[in-house]
C-alpha positions as CSV (number, residue, x, y, z in Angstrom):
1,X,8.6,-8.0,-4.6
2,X,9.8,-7.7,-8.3
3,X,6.8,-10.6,-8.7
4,X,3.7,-8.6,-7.8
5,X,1.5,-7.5,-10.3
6,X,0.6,-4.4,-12.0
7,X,-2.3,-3.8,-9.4
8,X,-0.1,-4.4,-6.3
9,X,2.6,-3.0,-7.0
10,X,0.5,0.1,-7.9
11,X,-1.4,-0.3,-4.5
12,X,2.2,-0.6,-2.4
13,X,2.7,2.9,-4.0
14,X,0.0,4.0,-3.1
15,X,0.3,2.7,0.7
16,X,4.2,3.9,0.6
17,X,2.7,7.1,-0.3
18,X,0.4,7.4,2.3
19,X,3.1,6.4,5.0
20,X,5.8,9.1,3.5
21,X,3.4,11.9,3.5
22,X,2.3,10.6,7.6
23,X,5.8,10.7,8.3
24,X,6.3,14.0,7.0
25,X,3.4,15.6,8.7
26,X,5.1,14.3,12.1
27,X,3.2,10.7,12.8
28,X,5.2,8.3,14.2
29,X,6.3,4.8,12.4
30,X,4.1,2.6,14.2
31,X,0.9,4.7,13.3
32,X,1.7,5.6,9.8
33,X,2.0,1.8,9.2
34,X,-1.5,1.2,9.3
35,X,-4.5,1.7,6.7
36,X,-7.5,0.3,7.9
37,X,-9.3,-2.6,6.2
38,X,-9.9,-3.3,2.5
39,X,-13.0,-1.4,3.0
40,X,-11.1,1.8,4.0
41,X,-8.3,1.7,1.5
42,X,-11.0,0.8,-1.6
43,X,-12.9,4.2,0.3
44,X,-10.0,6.0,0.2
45,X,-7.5,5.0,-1.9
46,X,-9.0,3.1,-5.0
47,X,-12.5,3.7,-5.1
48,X,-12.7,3.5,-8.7
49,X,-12.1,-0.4,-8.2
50,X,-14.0,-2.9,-6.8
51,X,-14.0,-3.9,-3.2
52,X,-13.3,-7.6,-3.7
53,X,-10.6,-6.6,-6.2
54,X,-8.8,-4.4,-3.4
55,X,-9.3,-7.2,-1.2
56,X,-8.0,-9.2,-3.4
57,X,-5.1,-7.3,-3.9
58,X,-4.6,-7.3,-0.2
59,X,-4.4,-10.8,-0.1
60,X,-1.4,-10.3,-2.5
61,X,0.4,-8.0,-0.6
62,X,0.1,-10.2,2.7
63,X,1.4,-13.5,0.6
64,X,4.4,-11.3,-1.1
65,X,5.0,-9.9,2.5
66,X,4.6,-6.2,1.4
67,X,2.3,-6.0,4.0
68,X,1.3,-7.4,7.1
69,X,-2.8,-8.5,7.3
70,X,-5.4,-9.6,9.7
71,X,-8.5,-11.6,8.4
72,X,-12.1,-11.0,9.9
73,X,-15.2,-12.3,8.1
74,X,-12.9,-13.5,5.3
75,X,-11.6,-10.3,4.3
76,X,-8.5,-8.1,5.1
77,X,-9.6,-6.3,8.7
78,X,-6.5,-4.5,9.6
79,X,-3.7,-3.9,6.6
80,X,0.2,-2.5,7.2
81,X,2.8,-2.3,5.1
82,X,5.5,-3.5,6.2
83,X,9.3,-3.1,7.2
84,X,10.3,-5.3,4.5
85,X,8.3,-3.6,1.8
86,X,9.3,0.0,3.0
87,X,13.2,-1.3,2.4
88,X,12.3,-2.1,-0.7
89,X,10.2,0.9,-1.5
90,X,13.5,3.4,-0.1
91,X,15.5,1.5,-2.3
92,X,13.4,1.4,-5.8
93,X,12.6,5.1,-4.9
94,X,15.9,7.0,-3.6
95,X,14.3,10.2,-4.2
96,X,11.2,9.3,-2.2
97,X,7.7,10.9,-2.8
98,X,8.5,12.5,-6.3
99,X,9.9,9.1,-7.8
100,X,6.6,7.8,-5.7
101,X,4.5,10.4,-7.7
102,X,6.4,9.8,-11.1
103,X,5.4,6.1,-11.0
104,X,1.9,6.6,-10.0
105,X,1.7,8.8,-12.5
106,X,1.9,6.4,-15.2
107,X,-1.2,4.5,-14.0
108,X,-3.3,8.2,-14.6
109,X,-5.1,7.9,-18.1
């Protein structure tokens, strides 16, 4: 996943995020996986971007196998991150939400 670009990788932070702080609050794995569609993390997540951008960026993720998509319509209907992408993420970030938040925070003008 060293290959992604600037505006995945800073999306799988963002979804690593998201499934730490579900974790913590008790939800189980399978649950915490899951974010929606483009439509909902662009609504939730990035909605300073545009939608076919997120989708877009989607699309990466599924070809990079950070995450695990289902197409409707021609855009991403169901989006999780996935096992291999949360190995990765638990090994970049060994202190877990605050190295999460430091790198983030470099994206924050």
């Amino acid at each position: 996943m060293d290959d992604l670009t600037k505006d995945a990788m800073r999306l799988l932070c963002l979804l690593y995020k998201c499934y730490l702080e579900r974790r913590r609050e008790g939800m189980d794995k399978d649950r915490a996986k899951y974010f929606g569609g483009s439509d909902d993390i662009h609504s939730s997540l990035l909605p300073k971007e545009s939608f076919e951008d997120v989708d877009e960026t989607c699309r990466e993720l599924s070809r990079a196998k950070a995450a695990v998509v289902q197409y409707g319509d021609d855009v991403a209907i169901d989006v999780w991150i996935s096992d291999k992408a949360i190995v990765y993420m638990e090994n970049r970030f060994k202190n877990g939400l605050v190295g999460v938040f430091d790198f983030l925070s470099k994206f924050i003008p």
